[in-house]
C-alpha positions as CSV (number, residue, x, y, z in Angstrom):
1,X,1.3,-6.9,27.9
2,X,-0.7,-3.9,26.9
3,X,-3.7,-3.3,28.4
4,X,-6.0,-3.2,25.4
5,X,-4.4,-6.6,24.0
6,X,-5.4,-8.2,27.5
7,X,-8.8,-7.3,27.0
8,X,-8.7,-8.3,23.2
9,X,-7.5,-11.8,24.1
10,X,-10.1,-12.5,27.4
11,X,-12.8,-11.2,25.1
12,X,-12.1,-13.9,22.3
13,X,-13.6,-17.6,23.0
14,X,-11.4,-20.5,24.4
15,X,-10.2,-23.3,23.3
16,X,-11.8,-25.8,20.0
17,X,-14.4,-22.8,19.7
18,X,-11.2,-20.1,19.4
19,X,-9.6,-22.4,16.9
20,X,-13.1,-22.9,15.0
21,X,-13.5,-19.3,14.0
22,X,-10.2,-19.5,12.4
23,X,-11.1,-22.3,10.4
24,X,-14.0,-20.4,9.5
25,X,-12.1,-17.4,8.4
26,X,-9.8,-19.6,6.8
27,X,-12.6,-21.0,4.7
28,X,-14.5,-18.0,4.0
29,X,-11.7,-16.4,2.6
30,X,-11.3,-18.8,-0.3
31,X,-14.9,-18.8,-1.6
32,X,-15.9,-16.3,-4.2
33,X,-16.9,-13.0,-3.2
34,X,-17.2,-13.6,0.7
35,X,-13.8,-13.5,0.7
36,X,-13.5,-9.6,-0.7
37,X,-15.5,-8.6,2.2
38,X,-12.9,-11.2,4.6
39,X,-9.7,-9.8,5.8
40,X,-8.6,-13.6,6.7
41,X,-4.6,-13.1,6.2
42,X,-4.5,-10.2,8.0
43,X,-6.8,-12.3,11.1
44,X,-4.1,-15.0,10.5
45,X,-1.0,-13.4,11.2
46,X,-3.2,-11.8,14.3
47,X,-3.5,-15.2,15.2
48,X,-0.1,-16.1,15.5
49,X,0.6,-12.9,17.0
50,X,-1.8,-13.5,19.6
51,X,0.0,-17.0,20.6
52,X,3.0,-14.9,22.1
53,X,0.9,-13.0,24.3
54,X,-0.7,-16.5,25.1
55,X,-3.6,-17.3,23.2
56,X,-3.5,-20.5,21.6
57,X,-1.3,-23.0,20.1
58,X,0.7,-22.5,17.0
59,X,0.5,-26.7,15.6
60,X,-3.3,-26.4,15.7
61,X,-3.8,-22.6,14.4
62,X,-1.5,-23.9,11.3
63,X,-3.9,-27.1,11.0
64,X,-7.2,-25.2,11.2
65,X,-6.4,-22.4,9.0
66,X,-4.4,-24.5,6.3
67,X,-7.2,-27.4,6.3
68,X,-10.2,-24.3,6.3
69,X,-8.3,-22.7,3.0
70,X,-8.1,-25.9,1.4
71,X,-11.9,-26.9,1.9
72,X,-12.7,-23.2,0.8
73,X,-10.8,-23.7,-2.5
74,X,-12.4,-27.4,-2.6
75,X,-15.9,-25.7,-2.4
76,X,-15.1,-22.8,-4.4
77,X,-14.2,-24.7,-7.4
78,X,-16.8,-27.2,-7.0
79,X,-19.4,-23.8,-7.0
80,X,-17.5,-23.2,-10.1
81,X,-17.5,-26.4,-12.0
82,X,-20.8,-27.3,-11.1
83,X,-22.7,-23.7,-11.0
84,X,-20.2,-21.7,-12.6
85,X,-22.4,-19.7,-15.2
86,X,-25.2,-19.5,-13.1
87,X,-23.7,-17.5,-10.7
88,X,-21.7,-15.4,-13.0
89,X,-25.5,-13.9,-13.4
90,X,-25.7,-12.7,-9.6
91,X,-25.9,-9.6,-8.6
92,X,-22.5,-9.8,-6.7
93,X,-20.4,-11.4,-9.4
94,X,-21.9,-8.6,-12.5
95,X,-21.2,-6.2,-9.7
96,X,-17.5,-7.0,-9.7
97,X,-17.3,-8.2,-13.5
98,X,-14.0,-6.5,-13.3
99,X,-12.4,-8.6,-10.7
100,X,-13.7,-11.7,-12.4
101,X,-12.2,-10.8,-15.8
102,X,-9.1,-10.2,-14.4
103,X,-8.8,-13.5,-12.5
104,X,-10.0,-15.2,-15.9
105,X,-7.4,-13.6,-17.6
106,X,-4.8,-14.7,-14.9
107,X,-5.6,-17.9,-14.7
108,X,-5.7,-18.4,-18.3
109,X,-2.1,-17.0,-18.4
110,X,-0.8,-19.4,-15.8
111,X,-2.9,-22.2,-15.6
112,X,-2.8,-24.3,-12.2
113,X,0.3,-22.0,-11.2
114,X,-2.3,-19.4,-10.9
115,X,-4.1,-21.4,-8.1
116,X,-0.9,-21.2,-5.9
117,X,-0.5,-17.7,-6.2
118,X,-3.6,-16.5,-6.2
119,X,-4.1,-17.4,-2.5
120,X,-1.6,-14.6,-2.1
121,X,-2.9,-11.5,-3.8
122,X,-5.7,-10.9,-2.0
123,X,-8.8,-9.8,-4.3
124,X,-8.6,-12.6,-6.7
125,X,-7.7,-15.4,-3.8
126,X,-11.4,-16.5,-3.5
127,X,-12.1,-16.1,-7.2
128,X,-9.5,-17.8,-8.9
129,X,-10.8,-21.3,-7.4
130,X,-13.9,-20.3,-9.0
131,X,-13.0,-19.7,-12.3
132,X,-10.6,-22.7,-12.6
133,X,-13.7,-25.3,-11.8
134,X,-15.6,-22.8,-14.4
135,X,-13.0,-23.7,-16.8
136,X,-13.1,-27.2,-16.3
137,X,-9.6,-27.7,-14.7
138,X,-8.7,-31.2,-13.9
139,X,-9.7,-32.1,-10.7
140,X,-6.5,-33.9,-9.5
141,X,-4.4,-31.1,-10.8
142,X,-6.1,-28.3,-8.9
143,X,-6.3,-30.4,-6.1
144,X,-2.5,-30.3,-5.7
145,X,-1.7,-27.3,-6.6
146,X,-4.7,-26.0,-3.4
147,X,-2.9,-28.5,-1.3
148,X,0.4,-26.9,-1.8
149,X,-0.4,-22.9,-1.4
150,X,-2.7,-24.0,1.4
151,X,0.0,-25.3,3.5
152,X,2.3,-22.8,2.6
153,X,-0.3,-20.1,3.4
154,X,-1.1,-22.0,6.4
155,X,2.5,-22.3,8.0
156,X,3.6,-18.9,6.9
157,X,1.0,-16.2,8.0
158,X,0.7,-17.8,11.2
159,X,4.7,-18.3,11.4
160,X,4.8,-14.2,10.5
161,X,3.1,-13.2,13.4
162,X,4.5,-15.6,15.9
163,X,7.7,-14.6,14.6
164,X,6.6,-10.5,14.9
165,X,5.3,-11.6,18.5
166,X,7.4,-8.9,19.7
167,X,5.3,-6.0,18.2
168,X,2.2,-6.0,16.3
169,X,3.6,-3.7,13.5
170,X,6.6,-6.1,13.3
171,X,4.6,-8.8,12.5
172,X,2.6,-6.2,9.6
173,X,5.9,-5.3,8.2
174,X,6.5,-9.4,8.2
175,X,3.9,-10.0,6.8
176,X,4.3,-7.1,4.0
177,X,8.0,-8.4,3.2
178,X,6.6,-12.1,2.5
179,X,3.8,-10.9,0.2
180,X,6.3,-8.9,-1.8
181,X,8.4,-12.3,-2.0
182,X,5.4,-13.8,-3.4
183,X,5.1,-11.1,-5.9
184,X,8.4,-11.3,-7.2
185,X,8.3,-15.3,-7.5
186,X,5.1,-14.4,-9.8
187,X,6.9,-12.0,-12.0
188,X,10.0,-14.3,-12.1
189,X,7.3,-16.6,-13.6
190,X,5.7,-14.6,-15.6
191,X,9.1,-13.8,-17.2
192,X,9.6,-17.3,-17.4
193,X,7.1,-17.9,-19.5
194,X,7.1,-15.2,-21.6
195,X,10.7,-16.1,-22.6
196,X,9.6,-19.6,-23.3
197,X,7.2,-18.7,-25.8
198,X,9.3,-16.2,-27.7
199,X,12.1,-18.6,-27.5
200,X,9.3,-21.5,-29.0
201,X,8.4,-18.6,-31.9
202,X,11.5,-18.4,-32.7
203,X,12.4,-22.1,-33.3
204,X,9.2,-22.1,-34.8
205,X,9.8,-19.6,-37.6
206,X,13.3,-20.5,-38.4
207,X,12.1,-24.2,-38.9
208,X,9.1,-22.9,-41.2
209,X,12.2,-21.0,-43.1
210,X,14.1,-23.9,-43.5
């Protein structure tokens, strides 16, 4: 083991307190803002990286980090259904008006399918939670579709770097190769979709001729 990892891991705590701060990056990651300022999947596939070399477990890393991104998105839609257009008036969310537009706009083009991914593309992970309580999503839907990504996530960024154990930038490249997966799942969606609806148009017009 490198020196500068050995000193890395003897400086991080031990044992529930180790597996708490994951939770908590877990968890901060999926609320609104905080988690632009939060590199939590990039800290999650460290942690799995760091159980080769001996640090921790891998069954209760994947319980604390998919258990603290499902709260987050719990809280963060709850902020957004019950607070919603309050805190669109905050400083931090007019300062990033941008970001929120777009996540508006994405969710309204996927609906709870845009929970799911979202918790893989990074800026609009925290905020897409948000604007589906804003939008007064049902309750039991989101739920699932958070329980679903938050597992996933939770199994799979872990898994990444246990699996990269070998070498840190294995595990980045890893962990590069699974977010362009996600990607292309999206746009096989997205094309999905967008064939539907012509394909609906079209039935739609010719019945109107008839």
């Amino acid at each position: 083991m490198e020196t500068w990892l050995q000193q890395f891991i003897q400086w991080l705590p031990e044992g529930i307190n180790y597996y708490l701060i994951l939770f908590l990056i877990a968890f901060g990651e999926s609320l609104p803002m905080v988690g632009l300022l939060l590199p939590g999947s990039t800290l999650i596939v460290l942690a799995g990286f760091l159980i080769i070399h001996g640090k921790g477990l891998i069954l209760p890393v994947i319980v604390m980090t998919t258990s603290g991104g499902l709260l987050g998105d719990l809280l963060s839609f709850w902020l957004g259904d019950h607070f919603g257009s309050r805190m669109l008036k905050m400083r931090s969310f007019q300062k990033h008006h941008k970001l929120v537009g777009q996540s508006e706009r994405f969710f309204l083009a996927h609906g709870g399918k845009s929970i799911f991914f979202a918790r893989f593309l990074g800026p609009i992970r925290g905020i897409t939670p948000f604007i589906a309580g804003l939008s007064r999503m049902p309750g039991r839907m989101f739920c699932g579709y958070a329980l679903i990504s938050s597992i996933l996530w939770g199994i799979a960024y872990p898994g990444i770097g246990f699996l990269g154990g070998a070498s840190w930038q294995q595990a980045q490249s890893m962990g590069t190769r699974f977010v362009l997966l996600i990607l292309l799942a999206l746009l096989v969606t997205i094309l999905h979709y967008w064939l539907r609806r012509k394909l609906i148009m079209s039935t739609g017009e010719k019945k109107h001729g008839n």
